[in-house]
C-alpha positions as CSV (number, residue, x, y, z in Angstrom):
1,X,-15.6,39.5,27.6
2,X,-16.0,40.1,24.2
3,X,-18.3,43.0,23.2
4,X,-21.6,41.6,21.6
5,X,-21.5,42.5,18.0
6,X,-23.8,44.9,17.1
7,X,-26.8,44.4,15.0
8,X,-27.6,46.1,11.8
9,X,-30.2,48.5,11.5
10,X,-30.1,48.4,7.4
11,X,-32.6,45.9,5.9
12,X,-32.9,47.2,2.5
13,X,-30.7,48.9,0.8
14,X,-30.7,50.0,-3.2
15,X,-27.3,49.2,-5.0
16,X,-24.9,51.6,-5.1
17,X,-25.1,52.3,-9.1
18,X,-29.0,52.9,-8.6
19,X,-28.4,55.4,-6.1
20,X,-26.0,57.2,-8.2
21,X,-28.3,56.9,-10.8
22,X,-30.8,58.3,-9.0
23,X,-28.6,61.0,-7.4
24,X,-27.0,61.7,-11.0
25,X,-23.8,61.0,-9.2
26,X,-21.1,59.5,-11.0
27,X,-21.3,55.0,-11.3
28,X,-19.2,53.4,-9.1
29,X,-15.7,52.9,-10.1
30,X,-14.7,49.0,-12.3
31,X,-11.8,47.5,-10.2
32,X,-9.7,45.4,-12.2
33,X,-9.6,43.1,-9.6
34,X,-12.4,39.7,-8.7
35,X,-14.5,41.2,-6.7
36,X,-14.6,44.8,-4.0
37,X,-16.8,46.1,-1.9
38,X,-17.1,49.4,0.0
39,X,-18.5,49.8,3.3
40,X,-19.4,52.9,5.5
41,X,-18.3,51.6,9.5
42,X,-20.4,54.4,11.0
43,X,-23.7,53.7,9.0
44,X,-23.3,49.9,8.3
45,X,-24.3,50.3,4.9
46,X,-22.5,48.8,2.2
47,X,-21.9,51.8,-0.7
48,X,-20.2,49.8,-3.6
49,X,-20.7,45.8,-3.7
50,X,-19.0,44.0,-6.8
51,X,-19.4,40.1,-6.2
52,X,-19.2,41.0,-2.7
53,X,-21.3,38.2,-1.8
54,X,-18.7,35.8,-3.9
55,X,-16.7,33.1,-1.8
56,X,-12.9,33.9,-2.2
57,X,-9.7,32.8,-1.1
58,X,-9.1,35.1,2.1
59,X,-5.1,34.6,2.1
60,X,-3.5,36.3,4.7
61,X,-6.9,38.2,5.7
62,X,-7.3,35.7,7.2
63,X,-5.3,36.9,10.0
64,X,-7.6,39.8,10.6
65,X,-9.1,36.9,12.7
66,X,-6.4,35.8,14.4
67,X,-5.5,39.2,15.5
68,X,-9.4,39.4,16.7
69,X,-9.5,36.3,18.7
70,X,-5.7,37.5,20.1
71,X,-6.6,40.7,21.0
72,X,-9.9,38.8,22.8
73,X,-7.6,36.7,24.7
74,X,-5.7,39.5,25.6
75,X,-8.8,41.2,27.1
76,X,-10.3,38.6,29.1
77,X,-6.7,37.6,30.4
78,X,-5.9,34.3,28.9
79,X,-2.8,36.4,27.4
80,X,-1.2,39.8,28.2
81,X,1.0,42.0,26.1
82,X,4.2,41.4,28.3
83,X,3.9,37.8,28.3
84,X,6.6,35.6,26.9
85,X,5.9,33.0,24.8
86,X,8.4,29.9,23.8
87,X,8.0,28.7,20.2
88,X,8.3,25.6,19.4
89,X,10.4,23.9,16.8
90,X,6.8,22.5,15.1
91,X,5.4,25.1,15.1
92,X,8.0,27.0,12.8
93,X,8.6,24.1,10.5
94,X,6.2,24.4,8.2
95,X,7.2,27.7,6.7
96,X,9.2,27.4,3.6
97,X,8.6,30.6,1.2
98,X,6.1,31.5,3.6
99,X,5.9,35.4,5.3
100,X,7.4,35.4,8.4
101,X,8.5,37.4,11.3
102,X,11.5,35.5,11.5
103,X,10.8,33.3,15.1
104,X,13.5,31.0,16.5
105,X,12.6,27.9,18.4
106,X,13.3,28.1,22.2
107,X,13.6,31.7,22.1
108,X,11.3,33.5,24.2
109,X,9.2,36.1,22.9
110,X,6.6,38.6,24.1
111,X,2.8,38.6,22.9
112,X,3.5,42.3,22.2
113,X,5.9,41.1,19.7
114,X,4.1,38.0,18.1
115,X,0.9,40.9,17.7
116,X,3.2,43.3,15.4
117,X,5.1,40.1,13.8
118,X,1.3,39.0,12.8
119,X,-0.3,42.4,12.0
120,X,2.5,44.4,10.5
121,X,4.8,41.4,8.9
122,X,2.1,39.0,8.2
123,X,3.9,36.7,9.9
124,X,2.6,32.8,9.8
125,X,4.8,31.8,12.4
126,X,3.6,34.5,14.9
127,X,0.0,32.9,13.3
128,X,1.0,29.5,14.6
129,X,2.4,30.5,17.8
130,X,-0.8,32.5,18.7
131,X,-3.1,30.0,17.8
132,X,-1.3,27.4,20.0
133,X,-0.8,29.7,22.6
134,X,-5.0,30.6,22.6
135,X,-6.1,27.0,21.8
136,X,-3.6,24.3,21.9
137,X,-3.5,23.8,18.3
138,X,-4.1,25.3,15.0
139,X,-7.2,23.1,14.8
140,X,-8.8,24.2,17.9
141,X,-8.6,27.6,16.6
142,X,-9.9,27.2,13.9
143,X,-13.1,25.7,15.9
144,X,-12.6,28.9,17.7
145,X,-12.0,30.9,14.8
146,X,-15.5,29.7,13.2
147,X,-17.4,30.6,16.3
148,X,-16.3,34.0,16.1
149,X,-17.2,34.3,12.3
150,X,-20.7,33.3,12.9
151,X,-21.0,35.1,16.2
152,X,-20.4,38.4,14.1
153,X,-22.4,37.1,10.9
154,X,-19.8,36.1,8.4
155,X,-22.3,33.7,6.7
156,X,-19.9,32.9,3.6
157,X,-17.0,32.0,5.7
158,X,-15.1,28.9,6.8
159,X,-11.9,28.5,8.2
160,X,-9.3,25.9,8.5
161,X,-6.0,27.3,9.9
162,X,-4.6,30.8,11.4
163,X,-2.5,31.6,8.6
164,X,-4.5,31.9,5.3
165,X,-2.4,29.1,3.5
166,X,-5.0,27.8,0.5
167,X,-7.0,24.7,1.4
168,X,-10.5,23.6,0.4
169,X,-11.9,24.2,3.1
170,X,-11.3,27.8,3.6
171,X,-13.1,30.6,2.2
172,X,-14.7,34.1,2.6
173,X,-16.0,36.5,0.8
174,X,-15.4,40.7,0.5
175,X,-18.7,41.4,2.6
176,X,-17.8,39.0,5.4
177,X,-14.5,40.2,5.5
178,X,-15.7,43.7,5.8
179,X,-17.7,43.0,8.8
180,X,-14.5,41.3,10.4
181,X,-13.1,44.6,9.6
182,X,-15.3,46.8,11.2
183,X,-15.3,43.8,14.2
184,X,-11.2,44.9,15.1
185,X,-11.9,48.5,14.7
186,X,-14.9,48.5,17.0
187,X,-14.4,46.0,19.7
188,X,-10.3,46.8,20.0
189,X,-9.7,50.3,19.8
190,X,-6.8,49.9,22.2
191,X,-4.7,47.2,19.6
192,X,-6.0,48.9,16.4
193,X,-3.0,50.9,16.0
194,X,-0.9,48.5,15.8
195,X,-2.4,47.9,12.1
196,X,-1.1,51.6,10.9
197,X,2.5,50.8,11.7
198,X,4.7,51.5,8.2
199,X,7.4,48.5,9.3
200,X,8.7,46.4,12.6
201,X,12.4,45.2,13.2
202,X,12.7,41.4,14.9
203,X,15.4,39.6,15.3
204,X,17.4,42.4,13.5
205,X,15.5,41.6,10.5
206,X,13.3,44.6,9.7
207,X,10.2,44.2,7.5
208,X,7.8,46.9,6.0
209,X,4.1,46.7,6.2
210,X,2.7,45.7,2.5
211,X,-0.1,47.8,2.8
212,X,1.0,50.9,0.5
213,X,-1.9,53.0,1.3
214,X,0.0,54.0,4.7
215,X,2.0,55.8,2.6
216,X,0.1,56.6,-0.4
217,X,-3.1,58.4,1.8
218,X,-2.8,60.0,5.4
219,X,-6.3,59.1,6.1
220,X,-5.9,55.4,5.6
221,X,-4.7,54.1,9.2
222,X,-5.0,50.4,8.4
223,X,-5.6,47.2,7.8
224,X,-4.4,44.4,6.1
225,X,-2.7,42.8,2.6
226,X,-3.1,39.1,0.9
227,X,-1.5,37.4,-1.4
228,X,-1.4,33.8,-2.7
229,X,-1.1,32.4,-6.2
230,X,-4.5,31.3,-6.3
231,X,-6.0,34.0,-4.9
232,X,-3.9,37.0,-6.6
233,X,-3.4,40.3,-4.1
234,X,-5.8,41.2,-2.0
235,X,-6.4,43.9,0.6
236,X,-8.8,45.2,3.2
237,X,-8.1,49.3,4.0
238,X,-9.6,51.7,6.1
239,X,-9.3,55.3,6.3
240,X,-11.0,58.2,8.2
241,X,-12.0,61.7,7.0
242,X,-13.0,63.6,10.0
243,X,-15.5,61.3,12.2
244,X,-16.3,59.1,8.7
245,X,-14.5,55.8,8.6
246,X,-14.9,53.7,5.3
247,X,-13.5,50.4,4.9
248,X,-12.3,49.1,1.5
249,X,-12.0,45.1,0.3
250,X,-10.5,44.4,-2.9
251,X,-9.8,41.1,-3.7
252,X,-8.0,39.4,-6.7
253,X,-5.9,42.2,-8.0
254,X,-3.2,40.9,-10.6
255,X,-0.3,43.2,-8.8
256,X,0.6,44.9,-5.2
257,X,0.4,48.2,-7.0
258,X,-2.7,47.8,-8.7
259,X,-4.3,46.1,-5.7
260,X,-3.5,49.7,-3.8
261,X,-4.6,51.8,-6.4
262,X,-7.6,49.7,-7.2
263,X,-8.2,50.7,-3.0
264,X,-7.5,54.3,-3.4
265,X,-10.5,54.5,-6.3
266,X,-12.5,53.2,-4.1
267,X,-11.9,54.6,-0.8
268,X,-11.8,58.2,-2.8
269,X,-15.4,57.7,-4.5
270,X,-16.9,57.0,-1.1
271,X,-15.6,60.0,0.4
272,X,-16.1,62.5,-2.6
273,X,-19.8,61.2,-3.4
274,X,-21.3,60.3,-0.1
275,X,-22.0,61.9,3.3
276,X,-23.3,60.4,6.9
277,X,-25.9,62.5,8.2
278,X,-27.6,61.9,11.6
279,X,-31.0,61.3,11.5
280,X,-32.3,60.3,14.8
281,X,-30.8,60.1,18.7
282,X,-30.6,56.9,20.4
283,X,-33.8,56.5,22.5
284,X,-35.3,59.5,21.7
285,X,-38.8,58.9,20.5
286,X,-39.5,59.5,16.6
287,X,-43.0,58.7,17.0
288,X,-45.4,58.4,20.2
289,X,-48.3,55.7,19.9
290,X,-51.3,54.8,21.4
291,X,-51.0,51.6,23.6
292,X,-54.0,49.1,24.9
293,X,-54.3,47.0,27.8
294,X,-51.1,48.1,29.7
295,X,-49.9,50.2,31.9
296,X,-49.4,53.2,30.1
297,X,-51.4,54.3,27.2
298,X,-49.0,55.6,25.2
299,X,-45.7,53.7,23.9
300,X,-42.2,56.2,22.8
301,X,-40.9,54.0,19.5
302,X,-37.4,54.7,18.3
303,X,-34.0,53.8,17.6
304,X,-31.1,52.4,20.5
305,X,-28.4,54.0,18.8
306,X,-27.8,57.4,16.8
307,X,-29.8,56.5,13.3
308,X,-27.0,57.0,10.8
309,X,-27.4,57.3,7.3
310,X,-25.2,57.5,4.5
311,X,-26.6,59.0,1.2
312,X,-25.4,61.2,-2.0
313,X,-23.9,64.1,-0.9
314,X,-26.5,67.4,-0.8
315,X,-29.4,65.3,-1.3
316,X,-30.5,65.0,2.5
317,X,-34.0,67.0,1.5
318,X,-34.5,64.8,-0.9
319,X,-34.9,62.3,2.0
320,X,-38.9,61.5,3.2
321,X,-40.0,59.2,6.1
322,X,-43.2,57.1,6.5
323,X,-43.5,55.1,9.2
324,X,-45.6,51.2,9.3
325,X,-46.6,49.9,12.3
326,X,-48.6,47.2,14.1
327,X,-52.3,48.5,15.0
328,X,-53.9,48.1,17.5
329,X,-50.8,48.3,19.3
330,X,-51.7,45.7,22.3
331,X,-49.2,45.1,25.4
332,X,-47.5,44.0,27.2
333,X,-44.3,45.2,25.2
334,X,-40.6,44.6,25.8
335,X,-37.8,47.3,25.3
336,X,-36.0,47.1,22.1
337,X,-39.2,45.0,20.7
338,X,-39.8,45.8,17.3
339,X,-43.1,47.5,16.9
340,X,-42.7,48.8,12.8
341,X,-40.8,50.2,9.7
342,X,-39.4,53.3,9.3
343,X,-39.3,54.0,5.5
344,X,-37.1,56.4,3.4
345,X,-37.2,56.8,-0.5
346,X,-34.7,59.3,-1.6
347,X,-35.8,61.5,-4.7
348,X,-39.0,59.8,-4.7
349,X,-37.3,56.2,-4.8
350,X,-37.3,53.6,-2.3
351,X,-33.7,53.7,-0.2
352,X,-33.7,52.3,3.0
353,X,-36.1,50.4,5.4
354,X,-35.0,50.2,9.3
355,X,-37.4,48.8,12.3
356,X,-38.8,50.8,14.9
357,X,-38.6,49.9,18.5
358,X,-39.8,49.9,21.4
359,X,-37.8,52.2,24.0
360,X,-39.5,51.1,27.0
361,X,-41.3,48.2,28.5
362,X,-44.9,48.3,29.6
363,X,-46.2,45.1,30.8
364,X,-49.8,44.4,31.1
365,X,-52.3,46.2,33.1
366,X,-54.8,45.0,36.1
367,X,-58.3,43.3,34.7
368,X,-60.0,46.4,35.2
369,X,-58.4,48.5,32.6
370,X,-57.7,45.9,30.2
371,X,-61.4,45.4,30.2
372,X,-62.0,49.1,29.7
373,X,-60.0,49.2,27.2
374,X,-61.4,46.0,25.3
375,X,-64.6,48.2,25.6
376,X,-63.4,50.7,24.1
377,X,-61.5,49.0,20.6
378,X,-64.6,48.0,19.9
379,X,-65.7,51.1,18.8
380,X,-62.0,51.5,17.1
């Protein structure tokens, strides 16, 4: 089974030039490319967001998803990684200038393979062969496909084939393609290597990965280039800098240098400028309250995972908390309920609002006490 995708704790953030405004930190780097967008994985918060919101032409992002829904199949068994598969003559006859991994029809060819033709070669034939292989057909994927983009909140996204060729209806934009992003690092740990590798050899043809930031930046392990005509060069990149992971999305460059570079500025700002500081454990209480009519009088309100946070660098103590929540607190309460708001300004300025919840559940208590305690609020 798929991993549920996790929800995000970040309801409102300020844009990343007021923040270095406020901060006196440096503005956000001008990409001469459509649109970008920076996003810290271990936070979820998005740092840099130019059009980010803007439907694009994906290209051969696109097979970010494919790779997601292969690596899925591969986990629940409907495919393994030694596996042969047979293409057919179809589906390799639609390729023309198209990238490829170079497939033959009738000639077997492992899932192992067909992953590193898709992921390092940007191959569309290894696209096609998955797809059938997982579906039937490129348009049941695509149903498939769509699913998964809702499932994991890609609200400005439609799909219509595995590949990333243009076609009306298919579109994305730079923040849902950065959740997709964080999806494959998150949920397939085991496969994600696979998107660091510098080239692969098949068929005795041997093809280099486009992404130039494996070689430009040894913290960048990943992820994954576009181009068409129509949508210019585009490319998704992630790198890690001791337990930080930031992921990149440019989109729109005019070059494959540029659209690298364009990455680097990016990927360099977040590092240099920002810092992820814990704030609270997962399930450790940040604030006790008092609780009516249940079982327990007093409720432990929190967060379920480590609260991470992702502000200017050396301004943490410029960070204050004040917490909303709903009074009188009445029960019975579920776990992970959400009881309030948990409010930071930074410097004075509003930065981030996150809910409180519940960490336990308390169900109602026997007439008795509820009546005493009835008694009691109204004197509250």
């Amino acid at each position: 089974m798929m991993k549920p995708v996790l929800s995000f704790l970040i309801v409102f953030l300020l844009p990343a030039c007021a923040v270095a405004q406020q901060a006196g930190l440096p503005p956000a780097p001008a990409l001469a490319a459509k649109s970008w967008l920076l996003y810290d994985y271990s936070s979820n918060q998005v740092l840099v967001n130019e059009k980010g919101e803007e439907r694009i032409e994906p290209a051969s992002l696109t097979k970010l998803m494919t790779a997601y829904l292969a690596s899925a199949a591969i986990q629940r068994g409907k495919l393994s990684m030694e596996q042969d598969i047979v293409p057919t003559a179809e589906e390799l006859s639609s390729q023309g200038e198209e990238s490829r991994m170079f497939l033959e029809a009738g000639k077997p060819v492992k899932v192992a393979e067909l992953m590193r033709g898709l992921i390092v070669q940007s191959g569309n034939d290894a696209a096609r062969v998955l797809a059938d292989a997982i579906a039937g057909s490129e348009a049941n994927f695509a149903e498939l496909m769509n699913k998964e983009a809702q499932r994991l909140g890609m609200g400005n996204t439609h799909f219509a084939n595995s590949t990333g060729l243009p076609h009306p209806q298919h579109y994305s934009s730079a923040h849902d393609l950065a959740l997709l992003a964080a999806a494959v690092v998150r949920d397939f740990p085991a496969h994600y290597p696979l998107y660091s590798l510098r080239e692969y050899q098949h068929n005795n043809i041997k093809q280099s990965n486009r992404n130039r930031l494996l070689w430009m930046d040894p913290f960048v392990d990943g992820m994954k280039t576009g181009y068409t005509e129509s949508a210019g060069f585009c490319l998704v990149a992630s790198a890690k800098r001791d337990q930080r992971r930031l992921i990149s999305v440019v989109i729109g460059a005019s070059s494959d240098s540029l659209r690298a570079t364009e990455s680097q500025k990016l990927l360099n700002y977040g590092f240099q400028y920002f810092e992820t500081v814990r704030l609270y454990q997962k399930n450790q209480p940040v604030t006790t309250l008092r609780l009516w009519k249940g079982t327990e009088n007093k409720l432990g309100i929190g967060f379920r995972n480590d609260l991470l946070l992702t502000i200017p660098k050396g301004k943490q103590a410029q960070l204050k908390a004040s917490m909303e929540t709903r009074q009188p607190l009445l029960a019975p309460i579920e776990s992970g309920q959400k009881i309030g708001m948990l409010k930071l300004t930074l410097g004075g300025q509003p930065y981030v609002e996150l809910p409180l919840l519940a960490l336990e559940t308390v169900p109602l208590a026997n007439v008795f006490s509820r009546g005493w305690d009835n008694l009691l609020l109204l004197f509250q």
